[in-house]
C-alpha positions as CSV (number, residue, x, y, z in Angstrom):
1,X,0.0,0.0,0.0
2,X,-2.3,7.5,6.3
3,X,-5.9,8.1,11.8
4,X,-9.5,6.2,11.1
5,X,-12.6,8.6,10.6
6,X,-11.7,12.2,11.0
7,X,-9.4,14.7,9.4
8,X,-5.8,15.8,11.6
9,X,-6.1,19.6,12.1
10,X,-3.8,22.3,13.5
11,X,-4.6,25.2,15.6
12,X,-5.8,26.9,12.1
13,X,-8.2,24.0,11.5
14,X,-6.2,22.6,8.2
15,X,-4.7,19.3,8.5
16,X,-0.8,19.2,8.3
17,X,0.3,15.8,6.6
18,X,4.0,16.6,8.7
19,X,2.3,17.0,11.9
20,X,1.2,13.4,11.2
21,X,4.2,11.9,10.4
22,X,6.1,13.5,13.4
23,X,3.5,12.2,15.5
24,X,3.9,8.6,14.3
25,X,7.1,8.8,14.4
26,X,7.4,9.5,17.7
27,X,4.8,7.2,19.0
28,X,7.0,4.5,16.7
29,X,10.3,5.6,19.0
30,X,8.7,5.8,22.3
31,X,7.0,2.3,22.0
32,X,10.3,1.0,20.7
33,X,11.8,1.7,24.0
34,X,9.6,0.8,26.0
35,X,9.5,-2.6,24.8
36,X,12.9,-2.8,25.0
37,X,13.8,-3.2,21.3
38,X,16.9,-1.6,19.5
39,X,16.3,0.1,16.1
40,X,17.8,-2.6,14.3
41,X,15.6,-5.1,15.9
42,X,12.6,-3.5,14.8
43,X,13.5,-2.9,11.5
44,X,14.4,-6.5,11.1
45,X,10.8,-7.3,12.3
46,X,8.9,-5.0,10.2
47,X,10.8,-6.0,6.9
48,X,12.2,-2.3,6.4
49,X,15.9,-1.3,6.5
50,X,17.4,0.0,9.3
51,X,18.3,3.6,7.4
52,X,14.8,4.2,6.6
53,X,13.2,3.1,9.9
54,X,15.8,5.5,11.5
55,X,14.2,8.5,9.0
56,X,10.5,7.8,10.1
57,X,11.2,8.0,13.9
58,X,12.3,11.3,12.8
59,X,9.4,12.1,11.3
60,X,12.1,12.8,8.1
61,X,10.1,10.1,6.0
62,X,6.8,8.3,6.1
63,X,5.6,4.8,5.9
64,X,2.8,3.2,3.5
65,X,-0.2,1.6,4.9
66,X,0.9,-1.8,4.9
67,X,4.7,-0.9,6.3
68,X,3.0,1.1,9.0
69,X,0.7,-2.2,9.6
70,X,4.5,-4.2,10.0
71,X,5.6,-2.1,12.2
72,X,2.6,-1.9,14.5
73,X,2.8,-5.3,14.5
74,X,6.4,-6.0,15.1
75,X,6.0,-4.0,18.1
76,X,2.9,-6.2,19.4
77,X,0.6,-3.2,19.1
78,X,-3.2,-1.9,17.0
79,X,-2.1,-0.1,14.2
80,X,-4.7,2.8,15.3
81,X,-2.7,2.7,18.6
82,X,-0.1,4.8,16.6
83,X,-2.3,7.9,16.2
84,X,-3.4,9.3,19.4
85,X,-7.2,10.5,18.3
86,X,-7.7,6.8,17.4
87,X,-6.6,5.2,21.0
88,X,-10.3,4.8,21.8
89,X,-12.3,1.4,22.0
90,X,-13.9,0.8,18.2
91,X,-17.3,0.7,17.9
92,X,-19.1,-2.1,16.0
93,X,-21.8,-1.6,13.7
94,X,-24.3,-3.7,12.4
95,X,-24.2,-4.8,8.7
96,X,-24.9,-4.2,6.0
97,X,-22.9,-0.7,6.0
98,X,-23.6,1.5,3.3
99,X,-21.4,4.1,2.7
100,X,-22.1,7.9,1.4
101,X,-20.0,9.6,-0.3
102,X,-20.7,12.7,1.5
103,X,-19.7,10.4,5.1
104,X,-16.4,12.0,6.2
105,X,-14.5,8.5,6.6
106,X,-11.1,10.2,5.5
107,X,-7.9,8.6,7.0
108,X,-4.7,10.5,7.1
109,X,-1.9,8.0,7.9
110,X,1.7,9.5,8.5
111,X,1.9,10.4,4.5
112,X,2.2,13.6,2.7
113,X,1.1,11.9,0.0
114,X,-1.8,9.9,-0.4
115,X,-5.2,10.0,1.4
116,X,-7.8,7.1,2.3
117,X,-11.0,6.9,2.5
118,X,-12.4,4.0,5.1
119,X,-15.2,2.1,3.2
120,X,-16.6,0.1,5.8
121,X,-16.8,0.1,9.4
122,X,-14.1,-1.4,12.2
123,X,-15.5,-4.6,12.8
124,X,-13.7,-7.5,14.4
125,X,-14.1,-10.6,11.9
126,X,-14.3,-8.7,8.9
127,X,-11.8,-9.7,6.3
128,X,-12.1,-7.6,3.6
129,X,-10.4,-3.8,4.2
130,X,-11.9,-1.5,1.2
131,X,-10.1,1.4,0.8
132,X,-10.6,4.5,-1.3
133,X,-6.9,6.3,-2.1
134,X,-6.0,9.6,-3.4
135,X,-2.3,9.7,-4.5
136,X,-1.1,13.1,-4.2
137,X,0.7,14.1,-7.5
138,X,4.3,13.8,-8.0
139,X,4.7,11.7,-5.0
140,X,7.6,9.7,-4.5
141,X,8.8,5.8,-4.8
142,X,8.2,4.0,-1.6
143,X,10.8,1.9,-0.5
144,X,9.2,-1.6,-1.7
145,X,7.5,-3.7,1.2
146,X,6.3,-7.1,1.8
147,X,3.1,-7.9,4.1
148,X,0.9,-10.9,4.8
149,X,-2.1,-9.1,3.6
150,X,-3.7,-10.2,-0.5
151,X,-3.9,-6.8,-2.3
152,X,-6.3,-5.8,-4.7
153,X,-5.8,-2.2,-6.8
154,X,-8.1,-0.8,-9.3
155,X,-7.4,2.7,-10.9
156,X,-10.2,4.6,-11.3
157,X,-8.7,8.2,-12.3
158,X,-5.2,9.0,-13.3
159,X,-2.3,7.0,-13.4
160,X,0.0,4.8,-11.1
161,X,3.5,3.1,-11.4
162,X,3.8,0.1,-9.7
163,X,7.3,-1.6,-8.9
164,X,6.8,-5.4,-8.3
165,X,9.4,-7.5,-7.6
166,X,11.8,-4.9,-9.9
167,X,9.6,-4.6,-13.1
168,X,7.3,-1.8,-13.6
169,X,4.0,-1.9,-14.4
170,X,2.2,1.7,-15.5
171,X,-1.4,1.6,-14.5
172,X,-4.2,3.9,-15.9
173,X,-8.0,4.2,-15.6
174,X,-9.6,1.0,-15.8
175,X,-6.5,-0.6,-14.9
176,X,-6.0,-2.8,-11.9
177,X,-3.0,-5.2,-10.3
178,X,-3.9,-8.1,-7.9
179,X,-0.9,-8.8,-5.8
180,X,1.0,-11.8,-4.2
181,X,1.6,-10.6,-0.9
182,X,5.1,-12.0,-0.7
183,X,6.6,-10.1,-3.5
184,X,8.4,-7.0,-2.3
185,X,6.2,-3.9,-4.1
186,X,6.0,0.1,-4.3
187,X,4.2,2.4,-6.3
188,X,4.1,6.2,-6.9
189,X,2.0,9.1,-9.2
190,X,4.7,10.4,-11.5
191,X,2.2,12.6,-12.8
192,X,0.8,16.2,-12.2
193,X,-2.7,15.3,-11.7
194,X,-3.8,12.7,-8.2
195,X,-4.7,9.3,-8.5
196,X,-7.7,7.8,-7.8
197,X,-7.7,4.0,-6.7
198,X,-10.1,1.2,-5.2
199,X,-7.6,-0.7,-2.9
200,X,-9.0,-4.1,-1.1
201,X,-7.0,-5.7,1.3
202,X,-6.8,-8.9,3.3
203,X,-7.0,-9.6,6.2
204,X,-8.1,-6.3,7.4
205,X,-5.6,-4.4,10.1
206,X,-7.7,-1.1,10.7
């Protein structure tokens, strides 16, 4: 594959993408050392090199979805646990959920650069994770990632460039990529204009 249901905002009411990642990564340091772990452990865990895992906790970088998902789990911990408006018990709801498009389900997860859209609601047992993404344009190559989760991306407006395994794939409207979860993978929007894409996930980890 950036907090769960409502918009980051500073003092000015705008939200601030860097206020995020600082926030993560200092949630990601001070958990670290609490549970003992040195950086190098951690990276080793979460599948991420030492360098770059070093840059996050900085708040000098930012993590994908699914990398962020690694490392919450490396450190035995919720993924929302990372954000501090989403440390709160999660409240089931009955299905089936429809969602609106005028619902504010907007998640903003330590990344300048892309911004999801939760498409149904945190309920323990449900498999499926439905995204909606917005990549920002012009937004840079993630460092490729492996997770246990099956992915599922379908581009509905503008243009994506994944890197799987080392080959490129461009993806355009009406395009979509099913991937092995095994294979290390990144993507970015070389383009001027955002990207527009259904992600599903499983198993869910929001």
């Amino acid at each position: 594959m950036d907090s769960v249901g409502a918009e980051s905002s500073a003092g000015d009411g705008f939200y601030r993408p860097e206020d995020e990642i600082l926030a993560v990564g200092k949630a990601i340091r001070t958990l670290r050392k609490e549970k003992g772990l040195l950086l190098k452990e951690l990276s080793r865990r979460a599948g991420l090199s030492t360098s770059f895992l070093s840059m996050v906790e900085r708040g000098r970088s930012s993590l994908a979805l699914t990398s962020l998902n690694n490392v919450a789990k490396a450190l035995d911990t919720d993924l929302a646990d990372l954000f501090a408006s989403e440390r709160k018990v999660r409240v089931s709801h009955p299905l089936p959920h429809v969602s609106r498009t005028e619902e504010d389900g907007r998640l903003s997860i330590a990344s300048s650069q892309r911004v999801y859209k939760v498409l149904s609601p945190r309920v323990p047992g449900l498999v499926l994770e439905p995204l909606l993404v917005t990549v920002r344009p012009n937004s840079d190559l993630e460092e490729p990632y492996r997770h246990e989760s099956e992915e599922f991306a379908y581009v509905i407006e503008g243009e994506l460039l994944f890197d799987v395994g080392g080959k490129e794939y461009r993806l355009g409207s009406g395009d979509s990529i099913h991937l092995l979860p095994t294979v290390p993978h990144a993507f970015r929007n070389g383009t001027d204009e955002p990207a527009k894409v259904l992600w599903v996930l499983t198993p869910r980890f929001i």
